[in-house]
N, C-alpha and C positions, 0 to 999 in steps of 0.2 A: 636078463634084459629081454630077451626074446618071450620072456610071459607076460610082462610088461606090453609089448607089441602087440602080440597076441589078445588081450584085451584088451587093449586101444582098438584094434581092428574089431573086433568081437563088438563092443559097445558102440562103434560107429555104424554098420552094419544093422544092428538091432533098434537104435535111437533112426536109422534110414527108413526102414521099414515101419515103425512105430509112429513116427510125428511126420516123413516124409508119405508116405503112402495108407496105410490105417487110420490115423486120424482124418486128414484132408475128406479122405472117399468117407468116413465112417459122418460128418459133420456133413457134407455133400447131402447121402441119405436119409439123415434126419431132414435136411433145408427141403429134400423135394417131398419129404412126408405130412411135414409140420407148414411148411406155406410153401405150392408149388407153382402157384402163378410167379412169386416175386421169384425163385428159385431157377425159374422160365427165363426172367427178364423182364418181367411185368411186362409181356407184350400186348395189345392191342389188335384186337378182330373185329372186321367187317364184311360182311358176306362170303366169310370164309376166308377170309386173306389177313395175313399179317401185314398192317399199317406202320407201326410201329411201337415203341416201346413209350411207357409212362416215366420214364427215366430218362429219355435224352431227347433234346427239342427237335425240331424241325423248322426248317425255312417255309414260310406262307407267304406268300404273293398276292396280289390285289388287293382290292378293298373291302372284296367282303369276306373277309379272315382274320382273325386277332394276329395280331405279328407278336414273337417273343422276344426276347432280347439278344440280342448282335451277340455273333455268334465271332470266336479269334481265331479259331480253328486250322488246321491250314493240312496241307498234302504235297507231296513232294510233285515240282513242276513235270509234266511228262514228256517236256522238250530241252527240260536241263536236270539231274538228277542232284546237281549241287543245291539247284535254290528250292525254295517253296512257296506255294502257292494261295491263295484260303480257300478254306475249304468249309464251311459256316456245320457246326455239327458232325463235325467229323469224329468219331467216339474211338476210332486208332488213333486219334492223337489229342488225346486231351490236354488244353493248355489255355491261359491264359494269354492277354499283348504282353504282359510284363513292361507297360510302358505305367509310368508315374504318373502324377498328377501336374509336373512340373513341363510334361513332356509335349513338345508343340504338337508332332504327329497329334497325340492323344486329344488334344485339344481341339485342333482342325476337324477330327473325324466325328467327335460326339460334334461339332456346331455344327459340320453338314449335312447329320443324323435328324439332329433337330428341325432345321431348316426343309429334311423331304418330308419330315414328318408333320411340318407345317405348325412347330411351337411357336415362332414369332405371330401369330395369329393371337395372343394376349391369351392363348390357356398355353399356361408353363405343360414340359413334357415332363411326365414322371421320370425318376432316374435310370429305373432298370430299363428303360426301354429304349437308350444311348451307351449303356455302358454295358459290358461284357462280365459273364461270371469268372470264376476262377478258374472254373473247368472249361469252360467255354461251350458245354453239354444242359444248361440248366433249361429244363423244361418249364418251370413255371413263372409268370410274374405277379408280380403284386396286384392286389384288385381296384389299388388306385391305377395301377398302367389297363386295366381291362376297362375299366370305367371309362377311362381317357379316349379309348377307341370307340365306344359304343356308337356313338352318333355316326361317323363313319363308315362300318360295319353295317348300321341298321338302313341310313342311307343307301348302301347301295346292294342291299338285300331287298328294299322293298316291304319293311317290316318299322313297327310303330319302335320308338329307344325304349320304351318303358317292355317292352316282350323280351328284348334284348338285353338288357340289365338284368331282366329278374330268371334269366339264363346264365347271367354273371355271375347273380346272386347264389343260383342252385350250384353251382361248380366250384364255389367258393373256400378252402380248406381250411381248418383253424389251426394254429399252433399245436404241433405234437407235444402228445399229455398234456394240454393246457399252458404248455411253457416253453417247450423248446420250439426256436425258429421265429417265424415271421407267417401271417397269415397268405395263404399265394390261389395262383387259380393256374391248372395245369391246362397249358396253350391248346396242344392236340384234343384232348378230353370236352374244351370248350366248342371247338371247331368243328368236331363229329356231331356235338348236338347242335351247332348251328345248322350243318348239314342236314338231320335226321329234321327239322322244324318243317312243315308242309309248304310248298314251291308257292311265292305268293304273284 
């Protein structure tokens, strides 16, 4: 019995070392060899400074910034540790509302979504840009929801929509390999180069 033990312990120990530590760092290695931007976190540089990452959205404000999609996020309250709070982007806590379709909250929040977003105006609002991902981290939206904002955007840039579109245009992503996913336009990426376009 005790050899029996003995090599139970013996192969736990070895399979620990092996797939717990060897493998992980040895795939690590390779990841920062073979692609070490993505390996990084596909961060984002601007005059030196980490902006952020092409992987997890960001909150924009005003009008002259593409906005991305509502973010469910949340962070524990810092004047009650029981509740929580939202937190829009929060990448410690990825999560979805977990509310259905049936669900009144869920309903009230996308109308009032719409409503600052000013869809009752007779141009319907694209979907992503009322409803939350999964993760609640998705950096990119559709190029119907980019499209949607141009006029807005160009407006209060001070720039003709046709310069702006075809800035939509350029940032535009296809379908991975031709098939997988959905065509998107990643928010931050579009924003930098609205930024980098000459002050008008």
């Amino acid at each position: 019995m005790l050899r029996h033990i003995r090599a139970s312990v013996v192969i736990l120990l070895l399979m620990t070392v092996l797939l717990g530590l060897a493998y992980p760092l040895a795939m690590t290695g390779l990841a920062w060899v073979a692609f070490p931007n993505q390996a990084a976190g596909s961060l984002i540089e601007r005059d030196g400074k980490i902006i952020g990452s092409a992987l997890i959205g960001q909150n924009f404000a005003g009008d002259r910034y593409f906005r991305g999609r509502p973010s469910a996020t949340t962070d524990t309250d810092p004047n009650d540790a029981t509740k929580t709070v939202p937190a829009p982007y929060n990448a410690a806590n990825s999560a979805g509302s977990n509310l259905g379709p049936t669900s009144k909250a869920l309903v009230d929040r996308v109308g009032e979504d719409v409503a600052k977003l000013g869809g009752a105006a007779g141009k319907p609002v694209p979907g992503d840009l009322v409803t939350t991902s999964a993760s609640g981290l998705d950096p990119h939206i559709s190029p119907a929801a980019a499209a949607w904002q141009v006029s807005r955007v160009a407006k209060a840039r001070h720039l003709p929509e046709a310069e702006v579109q075809r800035l939509v245009a350029q940032h535009a992503e296809g379908r991975e390999l031709g098939i997988l996913g959905e065509s998107r336009v990643n928010v931050l990426k579009l924003n930098l180069a609205l930024d980098a376009l000459p002050a008008r």
